[in-house]
N, C-alpha and C positions, 0 to 999 in steps of 0.2 A: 498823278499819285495813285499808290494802290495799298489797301489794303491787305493783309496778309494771314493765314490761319493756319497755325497747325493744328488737323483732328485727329485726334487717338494715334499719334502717330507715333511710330516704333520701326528700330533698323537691328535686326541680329546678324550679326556677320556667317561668316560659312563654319568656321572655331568656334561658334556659340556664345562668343561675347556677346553682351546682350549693350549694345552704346547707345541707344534712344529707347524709352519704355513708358508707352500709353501717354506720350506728351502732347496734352493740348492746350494752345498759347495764341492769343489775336494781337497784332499789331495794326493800329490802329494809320489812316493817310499819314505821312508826313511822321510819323513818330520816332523817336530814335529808340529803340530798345535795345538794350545792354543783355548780353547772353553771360551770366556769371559764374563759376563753379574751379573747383581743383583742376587740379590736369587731370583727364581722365574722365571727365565728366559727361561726355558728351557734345559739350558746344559747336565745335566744329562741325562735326558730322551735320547736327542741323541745320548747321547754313551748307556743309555742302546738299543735303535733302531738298532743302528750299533753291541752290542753285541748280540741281538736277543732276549734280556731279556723282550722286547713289542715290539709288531706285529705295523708295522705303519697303520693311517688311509687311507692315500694316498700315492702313492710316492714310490720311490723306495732306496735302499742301496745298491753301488755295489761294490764288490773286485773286481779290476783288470779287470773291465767292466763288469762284472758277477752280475747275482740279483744274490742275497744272502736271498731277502726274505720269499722264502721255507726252510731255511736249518734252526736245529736246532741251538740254542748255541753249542752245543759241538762239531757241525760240522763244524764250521767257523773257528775255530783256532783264536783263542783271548784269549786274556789274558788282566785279568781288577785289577786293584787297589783300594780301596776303601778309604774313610776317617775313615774307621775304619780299624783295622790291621787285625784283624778276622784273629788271628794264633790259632793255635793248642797250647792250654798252659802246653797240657802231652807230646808235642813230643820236642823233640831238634830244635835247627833250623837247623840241615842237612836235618832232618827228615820233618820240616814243609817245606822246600826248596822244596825237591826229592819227594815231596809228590804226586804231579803230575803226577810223572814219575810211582811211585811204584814201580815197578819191572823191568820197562826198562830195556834193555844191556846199561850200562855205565851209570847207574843212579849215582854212586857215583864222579866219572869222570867230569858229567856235574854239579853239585851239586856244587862243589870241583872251578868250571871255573866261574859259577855265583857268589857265595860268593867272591872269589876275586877281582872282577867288582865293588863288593859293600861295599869292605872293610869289609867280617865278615869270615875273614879263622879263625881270633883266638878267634870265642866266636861259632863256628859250636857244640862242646859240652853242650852248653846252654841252658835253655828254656827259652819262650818269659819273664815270672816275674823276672828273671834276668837280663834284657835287658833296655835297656833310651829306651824315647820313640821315638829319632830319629833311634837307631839301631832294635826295631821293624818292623817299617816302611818299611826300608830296607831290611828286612828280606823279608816282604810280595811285594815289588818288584822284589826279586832275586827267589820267589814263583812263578811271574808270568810270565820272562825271561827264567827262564829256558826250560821252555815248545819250546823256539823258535818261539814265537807265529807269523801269519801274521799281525799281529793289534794290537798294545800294547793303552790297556784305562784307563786313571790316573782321577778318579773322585775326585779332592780337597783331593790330598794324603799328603800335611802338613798342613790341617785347620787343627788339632789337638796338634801341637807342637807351641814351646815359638818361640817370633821374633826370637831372635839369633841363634836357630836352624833351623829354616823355610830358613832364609836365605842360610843358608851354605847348607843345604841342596837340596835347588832348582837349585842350581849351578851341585850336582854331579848327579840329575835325567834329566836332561837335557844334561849332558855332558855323562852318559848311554846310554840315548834311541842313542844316535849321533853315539855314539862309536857301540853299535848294530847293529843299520840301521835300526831297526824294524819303519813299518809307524806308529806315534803315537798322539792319539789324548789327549789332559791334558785341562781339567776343573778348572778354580778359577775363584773367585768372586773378585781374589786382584789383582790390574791392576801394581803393582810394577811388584808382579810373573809375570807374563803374559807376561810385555816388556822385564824381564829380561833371560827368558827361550825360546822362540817362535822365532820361524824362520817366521812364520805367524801367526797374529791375525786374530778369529774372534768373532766381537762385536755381543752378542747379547742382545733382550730386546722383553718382551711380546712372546716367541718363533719365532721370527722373526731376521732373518741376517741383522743389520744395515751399516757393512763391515768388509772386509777382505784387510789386507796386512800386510806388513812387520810391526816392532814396529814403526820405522819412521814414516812408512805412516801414521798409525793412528793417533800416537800424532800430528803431524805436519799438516795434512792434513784430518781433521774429516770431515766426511761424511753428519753427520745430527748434528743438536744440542746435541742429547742423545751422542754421541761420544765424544763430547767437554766435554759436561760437567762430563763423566762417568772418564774418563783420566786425568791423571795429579794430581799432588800431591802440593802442594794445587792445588784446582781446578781452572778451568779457571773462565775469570770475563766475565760474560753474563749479557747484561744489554738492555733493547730497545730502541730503538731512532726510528726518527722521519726522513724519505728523503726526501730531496726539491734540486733544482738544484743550484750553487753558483757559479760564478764568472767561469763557463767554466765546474769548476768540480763538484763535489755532495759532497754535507755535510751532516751528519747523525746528528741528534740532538739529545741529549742524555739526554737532559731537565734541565741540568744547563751549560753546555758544550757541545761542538762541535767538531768535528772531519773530516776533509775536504779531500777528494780522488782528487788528482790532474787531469787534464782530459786525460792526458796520460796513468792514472791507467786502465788495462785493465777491471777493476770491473765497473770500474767507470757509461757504458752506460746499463750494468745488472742491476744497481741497480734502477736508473731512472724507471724501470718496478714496482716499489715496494714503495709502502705508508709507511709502516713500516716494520720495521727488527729486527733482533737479532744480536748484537754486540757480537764476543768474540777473547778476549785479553786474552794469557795465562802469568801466572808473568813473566816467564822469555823471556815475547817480550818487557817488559815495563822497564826503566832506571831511577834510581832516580840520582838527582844531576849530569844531564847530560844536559846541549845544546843541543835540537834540531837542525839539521840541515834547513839551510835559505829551507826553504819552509816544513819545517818536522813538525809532529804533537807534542802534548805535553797535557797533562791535569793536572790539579793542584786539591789539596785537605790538608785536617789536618788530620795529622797523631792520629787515634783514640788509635790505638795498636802496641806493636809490641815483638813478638816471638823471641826469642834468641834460637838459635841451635848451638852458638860455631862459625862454620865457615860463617855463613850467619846469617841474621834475616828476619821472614816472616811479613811486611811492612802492616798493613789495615788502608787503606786511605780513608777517608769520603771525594768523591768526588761528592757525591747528586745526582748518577745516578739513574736510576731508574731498579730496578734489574728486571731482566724475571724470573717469578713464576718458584718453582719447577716443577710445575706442567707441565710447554711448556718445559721443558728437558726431560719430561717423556712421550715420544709420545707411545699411546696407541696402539703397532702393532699387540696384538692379536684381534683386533675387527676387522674383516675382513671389515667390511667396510670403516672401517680408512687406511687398506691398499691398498684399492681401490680407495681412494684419495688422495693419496700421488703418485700415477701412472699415477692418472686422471691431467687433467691443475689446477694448484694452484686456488683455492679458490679469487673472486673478493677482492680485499684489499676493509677497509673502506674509505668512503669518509675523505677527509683531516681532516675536520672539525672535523668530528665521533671521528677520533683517536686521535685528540687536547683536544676535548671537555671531553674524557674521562683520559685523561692524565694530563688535567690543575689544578683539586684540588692540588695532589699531590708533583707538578712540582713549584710551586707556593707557598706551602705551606714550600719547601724544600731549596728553591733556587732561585737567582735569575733568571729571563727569560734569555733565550739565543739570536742570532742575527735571529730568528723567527719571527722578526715585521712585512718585508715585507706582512703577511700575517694578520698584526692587531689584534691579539694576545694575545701579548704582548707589554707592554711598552719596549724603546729602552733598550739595554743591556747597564749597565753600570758595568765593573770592580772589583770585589768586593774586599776590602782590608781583608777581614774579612769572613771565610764559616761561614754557617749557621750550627748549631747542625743538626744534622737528625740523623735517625736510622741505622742502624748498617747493616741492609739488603743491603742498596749500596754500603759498601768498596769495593774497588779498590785492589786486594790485589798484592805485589809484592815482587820479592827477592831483598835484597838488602846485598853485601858482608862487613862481619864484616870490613875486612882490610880499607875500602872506610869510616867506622862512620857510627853507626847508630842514627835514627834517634829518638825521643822522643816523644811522645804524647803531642798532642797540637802544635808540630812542624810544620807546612806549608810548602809544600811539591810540588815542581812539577817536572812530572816526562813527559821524552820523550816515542814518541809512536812509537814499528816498524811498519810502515803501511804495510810492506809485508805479516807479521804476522797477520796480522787485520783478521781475521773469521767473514763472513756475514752468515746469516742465513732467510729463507723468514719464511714467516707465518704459513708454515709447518712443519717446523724446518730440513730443506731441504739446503744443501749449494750454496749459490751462489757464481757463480765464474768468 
C-alpha cells in the first residue's frame, strides 16, 4: 500500500485555463478517496497528474513521501479505470484481464483470483460484445487489479450504466478496492456515489479543494456555500437575510420572515460581525406539522407543489424568501485572485441602508415587511392570514413522510426550524460558525 500527497499542486494548460489551483490533499494506505465537483472541476486532470499522464505546473505528487514527478507512467505502478471500458473486443476476458501481465509466471493464476473478486469466473471465455455493460466494467477493473497496482484510479467508471446498475454496482467497487487495500482515488460528479462509497470526500470547484472529510462531515457540516449547496438531494434551501440585533439574541430577516438565534446560540456574537448572510436549511432539518418548541423557530408558507415518492413527498413551500443567486453557490476559485480573497479579511459588508435599499423592491413587492421597522423601513409587521403568490425561486423545500399526510397545494403550511441545523454563510460564501 502507498500513501499519496498532493503539494501545492497546480496544472494551467498552454490557453490559460487554469484546471488544478494550489491543491493540497493526502491520502491515506488503503483509503478510498472520492474526488467530487461539477464537470469542469478538475478531477480528472488530478488523477491524470497523479497517473503521470500531465506533468504538473507547480507542485508536487508524492508516493509514500516520494516525488514521483520524474518518473514515467509505467514507472509509478497505477493502475487507472476509465469511463470508457476500452477492452480489447478480439480477446476473451482472461485475455483482456492477463493482459497486463503477458507472459508473467502465474499469469493464469492471478487472472483466475481477480475475476473471482469481480464475480466473472463463469463468462472468462467471453468477449467484451457478449457481455452487459456492467460485466464490462468489471472486466476493465479486474484489468487494472490485477497488476497489484500502488494506486488504484477510477475516473467516473459507472457514468455510462442505467441507475439500477450504477447503484448495485458502486456498492461492489467500493467493497473491492477495501477488500484489496490498494490506496484508491474515485472520481464523480454524483454526490449520491460519492456519500455512498468514500471513506473521505473531497469537494471540489474551479480546480480548487473547497473540503475534505468524512460523508457526515460534508453533508452535515459544509464548508462554503458551494458545499451546501453542491450536496444533498433535494438540495438545500439557501436564501439571504438581513442581521440586526433582537431582544439579547440576533435575528436574520429573511424579507417576509424571521428567524431569531437565542443569545446563548454560540453563532449568535459571529454573526453580529456581518450585515448580511446566506441562510441554509437542508429539508430534512425542517418538520412540517410539528410544534416548535416554547422558544424554537418555525416559518410558514403555501404549499405550491408537492412530489410523491411512495414512502415520503418532497414538500415546495412559497414562503417569500428571497433565494441566493446561483451564482453566490458558484464561488469562482479558479481566478486566483478570488482565492486570494477568500484568505485575505472578508470584504467590508454594505452599509445597512445599501442592503435594504437594494432588497426593498423585491421584499415589498412579495411579502409582507417583517419586524424591520425599528429601522423605518417598513410599516409595522402585521400577520398575514393569507401569503402572497411569488415566484417559484423562493420555495422552502422539505421532506415530509407519507405515513404523517401529505399535504396539498394551496395548503398553508408551517413548518418547525432545527436551529442547530441552521447553516450561516458571510459574503464570501465562507461558513460562519
Amino acid at each position: 500500500m502507498t500513501a499519496v500527497a498532493l503539494d501545492h499542486l497546480s496544472k494551467v494548460f498552454d490557453d490559460g485555463t487554469v484546471a488544478v489551483n494550489d491543491l493540497s490533499l493526502a491520502v491515506a494506505d488503503g483509503e478510498l478517496l472520492v474526488l467530487l465537483g461539477p464537470t469542469g472541476c478538475g478531477k480528472s486532470t488530478v488523477l491524470r497528474l497523479v497517473a503521470g499522464l500531465e506533468s504538473p505546473t507547480a507542485g508536487h505528487v508524492r508516493f509514500g513521501g516520494r516525488i514521483v514527478d520524474h518518473l514515467h507512467t509505467r514507472d509509478r505502478n497505477v493502475a487507472m479505470v476509465f469511463q470508457h471500458y476500452a477492452l480489447y473486443p478480439h480477446l476473451t476476458v482472461a485475455q483482456n484481464i492477463g493482459f497486463p501481465l503477458r507472459s508473467a509466471p502465474g499469469v493464469g493464476e492471478l487472472v483466475a483470483r481477480a475475476a473471482e473478486r469481480l464475480g466473472l469466473s463463469g463468462v472468462l471465455d467471453r468477449r467484451p460484445a457478449q457481455l452487459s455493460g456492467g460485466e464490462r466494467q468489471r472486466v476493465a477493473m479486474a484489468r487494472a487489479l490485477v497488476r497489484q497496482p500502488r494506486v488504484f484510479l477510477l475516473d467516473e467508471p459507472l457514468a455510462h450504466l442505467d441507475a439500477g446498475l450504477r447503484h448495485e454496482l458502486r456498492t461492489e467497487v467500493a467493497a473491492t478496492a477495501r477488500r484489496v487495500g490498494v490506496t484508491t482515488l474515485y472520481v464523480t460528479h454524483d454526490q449520491g456515489e460519492a456519500l455512498a462509497v468514500a471513506d473521505r470526500v473531497a469537494v471540489l470547484h474551479g480546480g480548487a479543494l473547497h473540503q475534505v472529510g468524512t460523508p457526515t462531515e460534508v453533508y452535515d457540516d459544509p464548508a462554503t456555500v458551494f458545499v451546501a449547496a453542491f450536496l444533498g438531494t433535494p438540495r438545500a434551501n439557501l436564501f439571504e437575510g438581513a442581521v440586526y440585533p433582537a431582544d439579547g439574541g440576533v435575528t436574520v430577516d429573511l424579507g417576509s420572515q424571521v428567524l431569531t438565534l437565542p443569545p446563548d446560540d454560540a453563532r449568535a456574537h459571529a454573526l453580529l460581525r456581518h450585515e448580511r448572510v446566506t441562510i441554509g436549511l437542508r429539508p430534512d432539518a425542517l418538520h412540517a406539522a410539528m410544534p416548535a418548541p416554547d422558544g424554537g423557530a418555525s416559518l410558514r408558507g403555501r404549499v405550491r407543489h408537492v412530489e410523491h415518492h411512495g414512502h415520503e413527498g418532497i414538500v415546495y413551500l412559497d414562503a417569500g424568501g428571497l433565494p441566493t443567486p446561483p451564482a453566490h453557490t458558484m464561488i469562482r476559485t479558479s481566478d486566483p485572485a478570488h482565492l486570494a480573497g477568500l484568505l485575505a479579511d472578508p470584504p467590508a459588508p454594505e452599509p445597512r441602508r445599501s442592503v435594504i435599499g437594494r432588497l426593498l423592491p423585491r421584499l415589498t413587492a412579495e411579502a409582507p415587511a417583517t419586524a424591520r421597522t425599528r429601522y423605518g423601513f417598513y410599516p409595522a409587521y402585521e400577520p398575514a392570514t393569507t401569503l402572497p403568490d411569488s415566484t417559484a425561486d423562493g420555495d422552502l423545500v422539505l421532506r415530509v413522510p407519507a405515513a404523517s399526510g401529505l399535504p396539498s397545494p394551496g395548503d398553508h403550511l408551517t413548518v418547525s426550524v432545527d436551529l442547530d441545523r441552521l447553516l450561516l454563510f458571510d459574503t464570501a460564501g465562507t461558513r460562519i460558525r
